[in-house]
C-alpha positions as CSV (number, residue, x, y, z in Angstrom):
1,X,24.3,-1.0,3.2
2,X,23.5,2.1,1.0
3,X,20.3,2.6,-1.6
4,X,20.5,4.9,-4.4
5,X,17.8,7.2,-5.1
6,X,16.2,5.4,-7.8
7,X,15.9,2.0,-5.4
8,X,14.5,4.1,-2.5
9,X,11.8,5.5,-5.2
10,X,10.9,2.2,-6.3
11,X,10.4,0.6,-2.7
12,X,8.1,3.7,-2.0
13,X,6.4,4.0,-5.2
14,X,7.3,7.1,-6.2
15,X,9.1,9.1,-8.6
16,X,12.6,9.8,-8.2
17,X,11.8,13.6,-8.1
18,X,9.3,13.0,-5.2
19,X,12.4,12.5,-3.2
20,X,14.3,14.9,-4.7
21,X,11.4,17.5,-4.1
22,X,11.3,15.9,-0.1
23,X,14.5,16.4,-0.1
24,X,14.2,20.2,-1.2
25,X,11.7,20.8,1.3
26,X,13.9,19.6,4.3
27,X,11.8,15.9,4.8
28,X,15.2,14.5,4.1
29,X,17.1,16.0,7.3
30,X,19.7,12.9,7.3
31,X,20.2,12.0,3.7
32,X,24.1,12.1,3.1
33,X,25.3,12.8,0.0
34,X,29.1,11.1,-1.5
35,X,30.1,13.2,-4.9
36,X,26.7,14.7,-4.5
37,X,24.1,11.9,-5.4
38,X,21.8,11.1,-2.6
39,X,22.8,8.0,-0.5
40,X,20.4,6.1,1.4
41,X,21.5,3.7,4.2
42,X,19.5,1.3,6.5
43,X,19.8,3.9,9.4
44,X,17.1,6.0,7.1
45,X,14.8,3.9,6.7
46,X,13.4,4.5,10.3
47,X,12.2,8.1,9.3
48,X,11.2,6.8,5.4
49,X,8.5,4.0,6.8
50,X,6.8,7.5,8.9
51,X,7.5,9.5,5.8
52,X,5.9,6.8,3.3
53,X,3.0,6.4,5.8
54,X,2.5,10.4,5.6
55,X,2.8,10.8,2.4
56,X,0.0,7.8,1.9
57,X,-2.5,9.4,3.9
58,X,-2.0,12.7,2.3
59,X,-0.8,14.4,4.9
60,X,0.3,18.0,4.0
61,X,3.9,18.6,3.1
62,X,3.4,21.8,5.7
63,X,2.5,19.5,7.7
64,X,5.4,17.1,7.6
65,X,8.1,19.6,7.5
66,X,6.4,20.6,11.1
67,X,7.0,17.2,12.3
68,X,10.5,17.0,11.0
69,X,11.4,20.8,12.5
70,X,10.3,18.9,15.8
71,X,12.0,16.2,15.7
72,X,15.2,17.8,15.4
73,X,14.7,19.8,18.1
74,X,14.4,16.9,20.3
75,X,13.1,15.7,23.4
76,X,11.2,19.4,24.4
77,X,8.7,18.7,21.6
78,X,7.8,15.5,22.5
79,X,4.1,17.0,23.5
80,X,3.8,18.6,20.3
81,X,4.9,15.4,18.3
82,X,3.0,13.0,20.5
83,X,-0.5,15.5,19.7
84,X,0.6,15.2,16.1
85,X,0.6,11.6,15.3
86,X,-3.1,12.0,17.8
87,X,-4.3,13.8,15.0
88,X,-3.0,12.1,12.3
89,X,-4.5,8.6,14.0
90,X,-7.9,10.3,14.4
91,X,-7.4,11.5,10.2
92,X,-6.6,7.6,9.2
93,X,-9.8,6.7,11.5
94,X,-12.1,8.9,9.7
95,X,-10.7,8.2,6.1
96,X,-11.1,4.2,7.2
97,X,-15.2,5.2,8.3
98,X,-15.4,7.1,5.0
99,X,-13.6,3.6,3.2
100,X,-15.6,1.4,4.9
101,X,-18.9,3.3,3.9
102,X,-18.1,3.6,0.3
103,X,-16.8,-0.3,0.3
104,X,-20.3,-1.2,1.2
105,X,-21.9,1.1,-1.4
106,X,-19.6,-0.9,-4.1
107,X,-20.7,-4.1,-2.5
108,X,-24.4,-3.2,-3.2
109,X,-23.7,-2.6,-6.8
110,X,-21.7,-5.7,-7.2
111,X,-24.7,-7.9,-6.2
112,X,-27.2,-5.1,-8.0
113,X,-25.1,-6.3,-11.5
114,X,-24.5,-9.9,-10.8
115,X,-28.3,-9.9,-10.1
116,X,-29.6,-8.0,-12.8
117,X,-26.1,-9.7,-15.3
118,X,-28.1,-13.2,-14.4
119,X,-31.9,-12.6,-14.9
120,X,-30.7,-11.1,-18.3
121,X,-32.8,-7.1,-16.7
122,X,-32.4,-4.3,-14.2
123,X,-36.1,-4.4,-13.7
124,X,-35.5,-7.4,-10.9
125,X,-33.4,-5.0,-8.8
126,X,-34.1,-1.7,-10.2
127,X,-36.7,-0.5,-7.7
128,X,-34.5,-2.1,-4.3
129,X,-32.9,1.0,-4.0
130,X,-34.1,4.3,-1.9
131,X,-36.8,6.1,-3.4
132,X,-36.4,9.2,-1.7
133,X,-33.6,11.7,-2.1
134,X,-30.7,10.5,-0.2
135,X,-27.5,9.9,0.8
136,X,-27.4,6.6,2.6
137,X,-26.1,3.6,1.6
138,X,-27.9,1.1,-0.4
139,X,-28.0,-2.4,1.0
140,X,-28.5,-5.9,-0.5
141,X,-32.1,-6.8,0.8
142,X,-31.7,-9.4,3.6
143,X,-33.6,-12.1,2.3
144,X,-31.6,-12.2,-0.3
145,X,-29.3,-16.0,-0.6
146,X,-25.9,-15.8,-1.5
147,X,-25.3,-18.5,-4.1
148,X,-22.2,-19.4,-2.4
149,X,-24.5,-19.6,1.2
C-alpha cells in the first residue's frame, strides 16, 4: 500500500514540510518518488517509527542524519549505531527523571489549590512550603487524608 505525504504528516503529527525538510536533509534515504510527489509505502514505516521517536525526544537533526549515514553503510557501523541508541536511551532516562520530578511539583500544587479552593484561603497551606531558598520539590505533608482515602 502507498501513503501520500499529507497522510504520513498526519499519523506523525507534523507538518507536511517537516517531511519535506527530512526529506531535504537526507532522513528520507528510501522515499520513492512516482511523477515526483513523495510516496510512502508500508516498507517505510520501519525507519519512520525510529524517525518519529527521534524527532519526539528532540534529538538533533545532526544527529539523526549521523544515524542514517550509518545505516546505509551497513553492518561495519553496527558499534557506532548500537553506542548511539546507548545514548539516546540514557537521554530519554534523564528527560523521564527530569518528568517525573516536575510531575510531582505539579502534584503538590494541585492538592496546595484544591486545599486552599475548599477552605475558601491560602493561609491553610501557604506556610507548608520550604522556607529556605531552594530548589527541592515541595511535597504534600504526610498526614495529610486524601478525600478519596
Amino acid at each position: 500500500m502507498s501513503y501520500s505525504i499529507q497522510e504520513v504528516a498526519d499519523m506523525m503529527k507534523v507538518k507536511t514540510s517537516t517531511l519535506r525538510y527530512y526529506d531535504s536533509e537526507g532522513l528520507l534515504p528510501n522515499i520513492r518518488r512516482v511523477n515526483g510527489k513523495r510516496v510512502f509505502e508500508d516498507k517505510d514505516f520501519k525507519w519512520l517509527r525510529v524517525l518519529n521517536c527521534m524527532k519526539n525526544i528532540h534529538m538533533p537533526v545532526k544527529k539523526i542524519k549521523e544515524y542514517v549515514i550509518l545505516v546505509q553503510q551497513g553492518d561495519a557501523t553496527l558499534q557506532k549505531r548500537y553506542e548511539m541508541i546507548l545514548e539516546q536511551k540514557r537521554n530519554i532516562e534523564n528527560q523521564i527523571k527530569e518528568l517525573q520530578t516536575c510531575y510531582k511539583e505539579f502534584e503538590y500544587k494541585e492538592w496546595y489549590y484544591k486545599t486552599a479552593l475548599e477552605a475558601g484561603t491560602e493561609k491553610v497551606v501557604e506556610n507548608i512550603s520550604a522556607e529556605m531558598p531552594t530548589l527541592e520539590i515541595d511535597e504534600i505533608p504526610k498526614d495529610y487524608k486524601k478525600e478519596d482515602e
